[in-house]
Structures are given as C-alpha cells and as structure tokens.
N, C-alpha and C positions, 0 to 999 in steps of 0.2 A: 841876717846881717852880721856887720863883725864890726867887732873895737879894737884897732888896731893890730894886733897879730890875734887875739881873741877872735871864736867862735861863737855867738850868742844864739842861742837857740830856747826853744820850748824844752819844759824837762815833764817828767813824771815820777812816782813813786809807788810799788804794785806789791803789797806785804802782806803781814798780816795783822792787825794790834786792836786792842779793843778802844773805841771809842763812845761816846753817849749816844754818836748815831747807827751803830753797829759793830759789828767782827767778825773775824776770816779774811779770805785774803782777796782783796780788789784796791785799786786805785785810792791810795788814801793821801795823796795831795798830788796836784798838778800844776803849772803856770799857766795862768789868762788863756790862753792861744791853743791849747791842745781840747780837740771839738770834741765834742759830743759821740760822735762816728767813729773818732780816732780811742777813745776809751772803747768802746763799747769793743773796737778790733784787737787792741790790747789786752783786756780783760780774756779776749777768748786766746790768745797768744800764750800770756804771760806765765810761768813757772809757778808753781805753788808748792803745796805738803810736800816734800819728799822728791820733790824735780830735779832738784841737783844732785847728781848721781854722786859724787864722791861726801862722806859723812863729816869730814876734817871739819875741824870750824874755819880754815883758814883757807878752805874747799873755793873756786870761783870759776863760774860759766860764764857765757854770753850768748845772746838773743840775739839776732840780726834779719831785720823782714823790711820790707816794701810796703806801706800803707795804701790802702784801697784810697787815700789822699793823693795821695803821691811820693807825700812824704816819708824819710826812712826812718827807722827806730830801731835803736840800737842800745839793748842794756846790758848794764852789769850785774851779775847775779853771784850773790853770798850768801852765806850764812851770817842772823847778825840776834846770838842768842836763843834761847833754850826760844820754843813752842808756847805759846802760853795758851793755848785752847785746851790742851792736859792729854793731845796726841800722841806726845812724844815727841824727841828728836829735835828738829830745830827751825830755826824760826828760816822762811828764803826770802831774802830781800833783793827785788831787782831795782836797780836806778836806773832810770829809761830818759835817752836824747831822744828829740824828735829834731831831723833837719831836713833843709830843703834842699835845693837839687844842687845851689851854688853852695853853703855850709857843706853838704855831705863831698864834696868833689876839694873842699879847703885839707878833708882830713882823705884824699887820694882814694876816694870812693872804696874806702876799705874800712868794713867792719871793727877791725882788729885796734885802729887807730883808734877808733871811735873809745870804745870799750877804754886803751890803757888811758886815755885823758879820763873819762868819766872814774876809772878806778885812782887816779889819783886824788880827786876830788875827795872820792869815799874814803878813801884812808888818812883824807886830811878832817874831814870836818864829824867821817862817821854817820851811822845809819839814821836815815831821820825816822824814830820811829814817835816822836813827839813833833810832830811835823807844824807848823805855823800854819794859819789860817789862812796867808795870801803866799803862795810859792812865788818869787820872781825867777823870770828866765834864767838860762844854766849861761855860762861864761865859760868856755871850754877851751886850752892850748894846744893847738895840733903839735904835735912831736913826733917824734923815731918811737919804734917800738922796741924795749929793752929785752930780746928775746932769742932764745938759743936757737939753732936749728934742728927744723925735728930729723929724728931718727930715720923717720922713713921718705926722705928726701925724694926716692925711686918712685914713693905714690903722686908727686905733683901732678906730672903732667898727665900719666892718665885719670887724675881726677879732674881735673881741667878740662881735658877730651871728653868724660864721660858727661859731665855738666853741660860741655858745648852741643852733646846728642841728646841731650834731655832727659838724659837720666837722672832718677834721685837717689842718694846713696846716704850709707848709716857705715863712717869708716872706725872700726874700735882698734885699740891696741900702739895705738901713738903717745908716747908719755910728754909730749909737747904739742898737743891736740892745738892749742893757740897759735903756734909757728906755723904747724903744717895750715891750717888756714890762710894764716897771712901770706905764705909764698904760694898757696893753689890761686886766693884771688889776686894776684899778682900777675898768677900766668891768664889771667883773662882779659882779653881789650876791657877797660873802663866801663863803658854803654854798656857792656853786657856784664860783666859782675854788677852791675847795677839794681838788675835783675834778679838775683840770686838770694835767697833768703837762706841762714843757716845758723847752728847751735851749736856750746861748746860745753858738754859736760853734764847736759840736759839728759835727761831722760826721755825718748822719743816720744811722742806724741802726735798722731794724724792731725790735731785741733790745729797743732803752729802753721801746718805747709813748707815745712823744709826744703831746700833741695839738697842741703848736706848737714848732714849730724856727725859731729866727730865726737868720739869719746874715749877718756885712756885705755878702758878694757870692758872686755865684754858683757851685756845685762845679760841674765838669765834669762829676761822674760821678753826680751826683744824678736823671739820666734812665734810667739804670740801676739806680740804687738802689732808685727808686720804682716800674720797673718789675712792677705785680699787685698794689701797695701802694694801698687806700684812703687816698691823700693827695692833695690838690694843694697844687700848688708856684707860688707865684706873686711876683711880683718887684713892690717896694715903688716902682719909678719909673713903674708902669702907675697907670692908674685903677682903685682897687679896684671892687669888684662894689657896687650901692647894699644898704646896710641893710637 
C-alpha cells in the first residue's frame, strides 16, 4: 500500500553482528509481514563474507530476485565496518524491500529504482546494526535515478535479446554496472523484466539464481565458479553477439 507519494512495504535486514541469540550473517531484524518462507529464501539468496566484489568501504551492490511468494526483493548491499567475527575485511550489509506486484510496478518494475530509494534511506539513517526489537514497515520515495550512462551502451539490447532467449549471463568490465542495468531492464516489456532476477557487484554464486550479474571487471575465479553452470560470461569491451 502507499501513503501518499510514499511506498510502504515490508523491509529486512541480512548482516552480520553478534547478538545474545547468536552471530554470523542471517536476517537480524525484519518487519511483521515478511514470512517464514520468504527468510528462509533470502537467507539462501542474500550476500555474505566477502560477496561484494569491490573492497572500498564506499563499495555498493544490489540483489534483485522474485520471491517463491511472489513477492520481489530487492537490496542494497555495502559495506558498513570492519568484520567483527576476526575474518577479516569487512563487515556486508544488505537492506532488503519486500513488494508486491502494485508497490514494485509504483517504482516502474525496475530493480535499479528500487535499490537508489532504499540507498537513500541508508545514507540517511545508516546501517542498523543495533537493530530494535520490532522493525516497522520501510516507507520508501520512488524517484529518477541519478545515473550516468554506461559505457557500453552497445551491450543493451543484445543483453535484452539474450535474456528474452533465456540466456543467463555474467557481463564484467562496465564501470557503471548500475546504469547498464537500468537501461537493459528498460529495454524489456514490464511483465517480463518482472521475471528477471539479477546482481550488481556480487560475486557470482549458483545459490541466488541470476539471470544477469553485472560486475565492473573480471573475478579470477569465475571460470571455476561457472564451471557446469548454464551461464555465459562475457566481457562488455568485446563486441557483443548481434540482436
């Protein structure tokens, strides 16, 4: 439902921090409304140690999947302080909206919208990593997205084509991996971007079910990862495949 230009939705919180009822990284607060079913698919979804591929502290991904609900969920993923388990490296904190089919269509059935509301949120209020005992619903502004265009402009629409044949793809080497997102699901009818689950800056993993990972450059280890995986992996400085 909405309050006035307001989106009001379910939220979550997927980190890592110690508490009296344990530590590591799972769902460490949520609001009322996000079920039982819908953690247990996030948990298996959600980024953890070392997911976020770029190390910066100022480093930020996005999650973007279709709930076995129906519902879509879409987070923002940072860094937000050092690791305290004494792994090293840094702490990933994702904020996660959960909406419904009329919320997710208020912010034009695109990921990317999603994500810059919820990252303003975060840079206003910050990581909850002292989280309250009762989370209320997230209150969220649809808006423009304040974003350059990417470089590889020439990848849209064959990744739009490639998604509309069912391909799932890993595109590295775009240094505006969030733009090229927003203009691919752009170029797809609505109803079916709808469909489409995909990450920005993630480090690939089979558990999520992608059908597009974008990341600014190449993992080392993504030849291994994809190893038996239905995916190809193709780099945004080649010529993509025609139309």
């Amino acid at each position: 439902m909405s309050a006035g230009s307001q989106v009001v939705c379910d939220q979550a919180v997927f980190t890592s921090i110690r508490t009296p009822t344990g530590q590591g990284y799972r769902i460490v607060t949520a609001s009322p409304g996000v079920r039982a079913e819908e953690k247990a698919e996030i948990t298996t979804r959600a980024p953890s140690h070392g997911s976020l591929y770029e190390s910066e502290s100022d480093a930020v991904g996005l999650l973007s999947c279709r709930l076995t609900s129906g519902r879509f969920c879409v987070g923002h993923v940072s860094h937000a302080g050092v690791e305290h388990t004494g792994r090293g490296g840094q702490r990933v904190y994702t904020h996660m909206a959960l909406l419904d089919e009329a919320n997710y269509r208020s912010f034009d059935s695109n990921p990317v919208m999603v994500h810059s509301a919820i990252g303003r949120l975060v840079r206003e209020i910050g990581p909850l990593l002292k989280p309250p005992p009762h989370l209320e619903p997230l209150a969220l502004l649809p808006g423009t997205c304040d974003l350059a265009s990417p470089e590889s402009a020439h990848w849209i629409w064959p990744s739009a084509a490639m998604l509309l044949e069912g391909h799932r793809l890993v595109l590295t080497g775009e240094k505006a991996p969030l733009a090229l997102l927003n203009w691919t699901m752009l170029g797809l009818p609505r109803r079916l971007r709808e469909g489409f689950n995909a990450s920005v800056n993630l480090r690939f993993s089979p558990s999520r079910g992608m059908h597009l990972v974008l990341m600014r450059s190449n993992d080392p280890q993504l030849p291994r990862q994809l190893a038996g995986q239905q995916v190809q992996s193709l780099a945004c400085n080649t010529t993509p495949p025609a139309p």
